[in-house]
N, C-alpha and C positions, 0 to 999 in steps of 0.2 A: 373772465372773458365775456359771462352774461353780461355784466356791467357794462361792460365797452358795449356791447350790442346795443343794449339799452340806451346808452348815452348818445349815440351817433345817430338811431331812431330819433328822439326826441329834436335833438340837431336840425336832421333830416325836414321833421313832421314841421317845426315850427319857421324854419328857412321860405317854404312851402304854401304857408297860411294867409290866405287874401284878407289883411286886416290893417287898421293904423297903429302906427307905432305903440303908442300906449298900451294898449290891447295885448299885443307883440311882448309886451316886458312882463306885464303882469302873468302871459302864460308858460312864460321863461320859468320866471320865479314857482311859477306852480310846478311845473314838470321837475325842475333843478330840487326842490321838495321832495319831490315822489322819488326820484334817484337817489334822494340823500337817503333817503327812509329806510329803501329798499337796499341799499349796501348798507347800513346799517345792522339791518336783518339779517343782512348773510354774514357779514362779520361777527355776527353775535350767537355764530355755532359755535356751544362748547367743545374745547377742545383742553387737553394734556399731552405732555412731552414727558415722556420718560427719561430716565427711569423717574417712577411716582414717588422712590423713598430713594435719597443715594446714601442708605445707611444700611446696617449689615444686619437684615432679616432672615437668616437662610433658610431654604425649606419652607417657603410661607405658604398657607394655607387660609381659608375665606371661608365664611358661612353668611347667612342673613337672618334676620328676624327684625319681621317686619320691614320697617326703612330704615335701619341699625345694619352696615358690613361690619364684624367683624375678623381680626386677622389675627393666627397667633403664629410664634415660627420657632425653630432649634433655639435654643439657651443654654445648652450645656452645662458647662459648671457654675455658670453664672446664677447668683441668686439676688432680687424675686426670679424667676425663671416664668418660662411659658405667658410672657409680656403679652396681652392683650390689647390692643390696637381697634380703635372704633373708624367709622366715617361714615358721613351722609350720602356720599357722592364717589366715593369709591379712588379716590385723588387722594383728599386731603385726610388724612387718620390720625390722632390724638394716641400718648399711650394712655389707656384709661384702668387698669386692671393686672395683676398676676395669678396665673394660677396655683403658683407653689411662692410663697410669703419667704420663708425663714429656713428652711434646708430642704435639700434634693432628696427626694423618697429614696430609702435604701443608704442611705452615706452613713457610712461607720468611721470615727476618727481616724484619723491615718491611711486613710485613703485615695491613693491618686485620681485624680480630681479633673484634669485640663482635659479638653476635649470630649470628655464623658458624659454619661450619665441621660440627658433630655434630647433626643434626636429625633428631628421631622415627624409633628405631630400633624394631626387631624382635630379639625374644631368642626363641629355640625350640635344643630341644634336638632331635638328630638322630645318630645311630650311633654313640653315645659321648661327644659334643661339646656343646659349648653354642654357640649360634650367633649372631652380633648381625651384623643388616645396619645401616647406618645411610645419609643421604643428606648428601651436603657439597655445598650450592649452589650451590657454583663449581667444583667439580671430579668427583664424581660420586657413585657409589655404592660403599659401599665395605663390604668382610664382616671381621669377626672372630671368628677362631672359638678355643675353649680348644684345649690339648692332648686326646688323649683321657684318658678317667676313668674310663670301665668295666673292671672286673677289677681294679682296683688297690685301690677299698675299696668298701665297702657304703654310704655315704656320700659327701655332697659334702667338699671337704676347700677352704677359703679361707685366703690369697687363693690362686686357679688359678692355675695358668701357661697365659698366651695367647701364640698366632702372632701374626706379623708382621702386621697389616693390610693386606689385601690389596683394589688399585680394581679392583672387579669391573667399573664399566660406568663410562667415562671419557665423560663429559658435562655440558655447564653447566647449571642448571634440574630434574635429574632427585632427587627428595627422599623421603621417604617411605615407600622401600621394606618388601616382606613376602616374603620366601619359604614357598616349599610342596612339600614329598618328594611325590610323586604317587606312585600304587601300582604303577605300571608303569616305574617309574625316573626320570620325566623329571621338572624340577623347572623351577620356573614362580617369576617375579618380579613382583608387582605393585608398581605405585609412584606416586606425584603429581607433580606439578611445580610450580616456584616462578615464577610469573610476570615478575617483575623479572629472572631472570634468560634463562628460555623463550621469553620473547614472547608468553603464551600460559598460560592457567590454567583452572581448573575440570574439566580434563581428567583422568580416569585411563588408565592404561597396562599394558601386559603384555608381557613378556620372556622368554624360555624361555631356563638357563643350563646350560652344559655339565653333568655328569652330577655332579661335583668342585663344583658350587655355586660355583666362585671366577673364573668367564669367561661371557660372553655366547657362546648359540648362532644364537637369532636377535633380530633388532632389536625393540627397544620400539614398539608401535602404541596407537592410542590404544581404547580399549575401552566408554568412557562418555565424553561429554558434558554437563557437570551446569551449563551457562549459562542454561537457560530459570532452571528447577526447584530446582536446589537449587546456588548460583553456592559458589565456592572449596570447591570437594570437594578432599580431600587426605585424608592420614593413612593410608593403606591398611594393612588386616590382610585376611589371606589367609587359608581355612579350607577343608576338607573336610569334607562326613558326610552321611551317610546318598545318596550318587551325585551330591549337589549340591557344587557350590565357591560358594562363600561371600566378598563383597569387606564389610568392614564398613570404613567411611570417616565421617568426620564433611564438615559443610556448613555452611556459611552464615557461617560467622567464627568467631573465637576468643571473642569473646565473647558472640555473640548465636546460634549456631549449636544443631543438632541430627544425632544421630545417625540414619546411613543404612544397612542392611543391602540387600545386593544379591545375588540368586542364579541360577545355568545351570547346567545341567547338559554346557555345551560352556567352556570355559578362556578361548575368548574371545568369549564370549554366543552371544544377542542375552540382557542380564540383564533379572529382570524382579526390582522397586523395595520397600521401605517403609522409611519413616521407625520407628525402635524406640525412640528416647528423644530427648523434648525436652520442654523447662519446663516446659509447662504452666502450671499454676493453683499453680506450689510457687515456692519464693525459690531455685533453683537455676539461676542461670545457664546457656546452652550447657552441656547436660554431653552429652559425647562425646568423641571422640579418645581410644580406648585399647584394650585387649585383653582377649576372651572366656577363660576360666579353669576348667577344673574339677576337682573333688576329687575322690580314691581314687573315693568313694560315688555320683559321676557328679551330685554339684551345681554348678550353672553359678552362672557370677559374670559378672558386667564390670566392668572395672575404668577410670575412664575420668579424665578432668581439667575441675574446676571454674575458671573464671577470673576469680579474686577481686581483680585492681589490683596495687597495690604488692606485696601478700606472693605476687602469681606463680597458678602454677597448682595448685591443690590437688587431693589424691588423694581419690576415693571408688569406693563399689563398691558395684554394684547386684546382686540376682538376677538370674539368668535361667531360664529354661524355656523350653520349645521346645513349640510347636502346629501341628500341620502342617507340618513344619520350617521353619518362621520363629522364632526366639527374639522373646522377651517380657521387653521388661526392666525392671525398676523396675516398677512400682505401675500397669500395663498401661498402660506406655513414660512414664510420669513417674517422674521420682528420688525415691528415697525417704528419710528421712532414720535412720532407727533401722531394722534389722532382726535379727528373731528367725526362728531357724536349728538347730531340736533335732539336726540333722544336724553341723552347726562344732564342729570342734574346740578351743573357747576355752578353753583353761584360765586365761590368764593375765588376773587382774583391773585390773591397771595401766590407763591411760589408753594409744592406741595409738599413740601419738606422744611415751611417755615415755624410749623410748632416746635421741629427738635431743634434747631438754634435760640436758644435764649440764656438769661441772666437768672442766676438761681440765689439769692439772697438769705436763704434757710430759714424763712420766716415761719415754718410749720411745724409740727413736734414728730412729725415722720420725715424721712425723706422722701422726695419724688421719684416717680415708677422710673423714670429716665438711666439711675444710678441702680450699677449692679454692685456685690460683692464675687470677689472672684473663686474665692475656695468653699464652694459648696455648700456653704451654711454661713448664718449669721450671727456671732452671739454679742450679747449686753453688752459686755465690759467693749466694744469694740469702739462706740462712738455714743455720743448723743447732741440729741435734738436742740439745741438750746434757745429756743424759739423767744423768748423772753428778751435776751439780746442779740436777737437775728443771727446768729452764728451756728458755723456746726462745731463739733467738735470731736476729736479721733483721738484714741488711745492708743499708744503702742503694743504692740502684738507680735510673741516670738515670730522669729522667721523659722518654717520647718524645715526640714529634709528638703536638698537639692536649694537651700536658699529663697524655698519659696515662703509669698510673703500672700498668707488665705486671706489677708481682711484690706488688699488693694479695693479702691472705692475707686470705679471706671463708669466711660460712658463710652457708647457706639461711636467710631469717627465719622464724619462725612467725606464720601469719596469726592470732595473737590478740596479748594485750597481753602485753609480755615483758620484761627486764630484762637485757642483758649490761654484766658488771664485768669487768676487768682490772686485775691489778695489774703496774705496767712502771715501766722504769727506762732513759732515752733519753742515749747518750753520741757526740755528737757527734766527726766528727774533727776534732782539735784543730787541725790544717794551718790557717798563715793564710789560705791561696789560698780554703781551705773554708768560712771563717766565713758561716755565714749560707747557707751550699748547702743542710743536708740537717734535712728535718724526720720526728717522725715520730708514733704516736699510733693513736687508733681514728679507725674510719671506717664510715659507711652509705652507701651510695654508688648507683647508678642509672642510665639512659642520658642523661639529660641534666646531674644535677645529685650532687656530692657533698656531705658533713656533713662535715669532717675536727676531730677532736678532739685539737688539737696536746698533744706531753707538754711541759711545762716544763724548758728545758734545767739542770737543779739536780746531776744525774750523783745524783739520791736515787732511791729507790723510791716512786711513786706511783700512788695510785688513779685509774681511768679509769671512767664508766659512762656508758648510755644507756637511758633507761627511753622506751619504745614505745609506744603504747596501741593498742587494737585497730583503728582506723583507718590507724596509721602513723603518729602524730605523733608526733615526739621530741623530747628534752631532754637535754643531757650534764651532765655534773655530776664535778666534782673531789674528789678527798679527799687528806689526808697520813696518816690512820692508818684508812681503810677505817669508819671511825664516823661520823664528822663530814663533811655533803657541801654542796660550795657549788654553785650552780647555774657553769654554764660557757655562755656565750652563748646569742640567742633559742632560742626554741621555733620546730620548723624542721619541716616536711611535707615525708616521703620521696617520691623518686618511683621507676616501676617500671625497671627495666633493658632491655635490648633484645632481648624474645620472653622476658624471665623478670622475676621480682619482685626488690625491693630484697634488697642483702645489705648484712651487719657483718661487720667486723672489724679486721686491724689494719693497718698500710703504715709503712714507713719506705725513704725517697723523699731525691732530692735532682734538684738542677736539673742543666742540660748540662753543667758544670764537669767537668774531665776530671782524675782523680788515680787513685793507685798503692793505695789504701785506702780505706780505706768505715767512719763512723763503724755503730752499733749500738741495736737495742733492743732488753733483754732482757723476754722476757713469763714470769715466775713463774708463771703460770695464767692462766684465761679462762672463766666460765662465763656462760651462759644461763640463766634463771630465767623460767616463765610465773608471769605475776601471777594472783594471784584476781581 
């Protein structure tokens, strides 16, 4: 509307002007300049459209160091776990890091696995370190922290070298957790609890931990009550400022829920309450459950998790600003879906979610942080790197109890409509004992139900895909020369996983049969594609 002002002025001014024609054009030309300039200008407020990840972070969490955001979020059974996510600009984030490599702290063979184990951590940096508490609902709390990093570069430098994992507080039901450096030394644990394992939920808690952050000094009590008013409080984030401590927690469920800030000026109350974002009158689900953020320039964000079905919990991030120290978030406490921010740093035009789409050709002797394993741990004989000739390569691996199959190799879905191809080549062992043991292929998979897309045992190279549509509904499809595609069994509705959204990728699996070798799949590539 400035614009049009502006433009009708100039109109105006030049209509107006006692001059000869010549005169006349050349101050056209100059004004029509200044107008260009100047919308120029204003179109060139950055801005982002949520969701900033539409891939399944749940529980995400933010710290900074320096001009380095980083984010880490739930991973559950999934291993590397506690995926580390970098950005410049608070949009666009890379995975750049894990904090647990090769098995979940605590996993004893035989142990149920899905849903378990790494839930809604806290990352903050602190005297050098980078710090991740996380909660394990059957065994407790647990801290990991990097080696330190100051004075060695100016910069972050990935992947870290991290400690050992250390259970700070040995207890069943204790989840959640937030740490906070208090300015007088002492450091303060907030945390939730899981009722299935507590006996006991909607409750939050407070902990005071030795000075070292990696021991309880005194016992967890409980500090809120939220069973009238606002029932399954959880997620707790811990904060300081301006003389108040700050509990910000989401309520009400995962998917119907809304965000709670709580403030005292004493560590453990009496707090006094507001709700700072929920729905509203917008299509934004429960958004809450996540962590307060801000830049060089002292702009506040939240970062929190939408909960879209199948494709999991999706990442967005709202403004904040603070009014009488209470933050204000979203569109005064509704999400908003597009913001503009002459303050952000966006340089990068891309779409912000275009680093996780891509083509993975195995050209390196690790795999990329992108790819999880699903059962808890990861061992040798499972796969290797074969970087020499670009390819991976998967071992088959009993299937356990209930048919599950630990050494599935997955990746996050995108909650829009998507496309991944494979092209693979399945050689079974040849042993008689084995005929008929070991299959292997792509997969979509969930907590109740998988898709498995068997490879034809031909010992050839062939095409695998599955094209997704923005609901989640899939279709597989065959090829022999990556052109030509036959459809491969019904059309099949994903469903969600347990506490996360559907994944793909690939498995090569055999039944109990016990032998000295393990037939093979080798995957040449694997890419992802979002459709128009």
């Amino acid at each position: 509307m400035q614009n049009l002002h502006m433009w009708i002025f100039f109109r105006t001014f030049a209509h107006h002007l006692n001059s000869n024609e010549q005169t006349m054009k050349r101050l056209y030309v100059f004004l029509m300049a200044i107008f260009a300039f100047l919308g120029a200008a204003c179109a060139a407020v950055p801005s982002y459209t949520n969701p900033i990840l539409p891939y399944d972070y749940s529980d995400p969490d933010v710290c900074r160091v320096g001009d380095t955001y980083l984010m880490t979020s739930s991973s559950f059974n999934n291993v590397p776990g506690l995926q580390i996510l970098a950005s410049k600009d608070l949009v666009h984030w890379e995975i750049v890091d894990a904090a647990i490599r090769y098995q979940l702290p605590g996993y004893k063979e035989g142990d149920k696995v899905a849903g378990n184990f790494v839930w809604a951590p806290a990352i903050r940096e602190h005297d050098g370190r980078i710090w991740i508490y996380y909660g394990d609902p059957d065994r407790g709390i647990y801290c990991i922290r990097s080696k330190p990093f100051k004075n060695q570069s100016s910069t972050l430098n990935f992947p870290m070298e991290w400690e050992s994992p250390v259970l700070v507080i040995p207890a069943k039901g204790y989840i959640d957790p937030c740490p906070l450096w208090d300015e007088d030394g002492r450091v303060w644990l907030s945390h939730g609890v899981a009722g299935s394992r507590f006996g006991l939920k909607s409750v939050l808690m407070m902990a005071e931990l030795t000075a070292d952050g990696l021991s309880l000094k005194t016992p967890s009590r409980i500090i809120f009550d939220g069973h009238e008013e606002h029932p399954t409080s959880e997620g707790t984030k811990l904060y300081k400022r301006n003389g108040y401590y700050y509990i910000m927690h989401p309520a009400g469920g995962v998917s119907t829920g809304w965000q709670v800030v709580q403030r005292s000026k004493n560590i453990y109350g009496p707090y006094e309450l507001k709700v700072t974002l929920a729905q509203g009158a917008t299509a934004i689900n429960a958004p809450h459950q996540g962590g307060w953020i801000e830049t060089p320039e002292g702009e506040g964000f939240f970062i929190h998790f939408q909960d879209v079905g199948v494709a999991g919990r999706i990442v967005h991030m709202q403004p904040l600003k603070w009014e009488n120290d209470w933050p204000v978030m979203g569109n005064n406490g509704e999400p908003v879906m597009e913001i503009k921010n002459e303050k952000l740093k966006i340089k990068n035009s891309q779409p912000s979610w275009a680093n996780f789409v891509r083509r993975d050709e195995f050209d390196s002797t690790e795999l990329a942080l992108d790819w999880q394993w699903s059962g808890g741990r990861v061992l040798p004989q499972w796969y290797f790197c074969d970087a020499a000739n670009s390819r991976l390569r998967l071992y088959s691996a009993p299937r356990e109890e209930d048919d599950w199959m630990p050494n599935l190799l997955l990746q996050k879905i995108p909650a829009v409509a998507f496309t991944a191809t494979t092209r693979v080549r399945f050689t079974p062992n040849a042993h008689k004992k084995m005929q008929g043991a070991e299959q292997a292929g792509m997969i979509v998979t969930g907590r109740k139900a998988s898709f498995p897309l068997q490879v034809p045992v031909t010992n050839e190279w062939v095409y695998l895909r599955v094209k997704m549509s923005d609901t989640q509904r899939g279709q597989f499809y065959t090829s022999t020369d990556g052109k030509h595609w036959t459809k491969a069994g019904e059309e099949f509705q994903a469903v969600e996983g347990h506490w996360i959204g559907a994944q793909v990728g690939l498995f090569c699996s055999r039944d109990t049969r016990k032998h000295n070798d393990a037939g093979w799949l080798d995957v040449d590539w694997f890419e992802i594609t979002v459709d128009k």
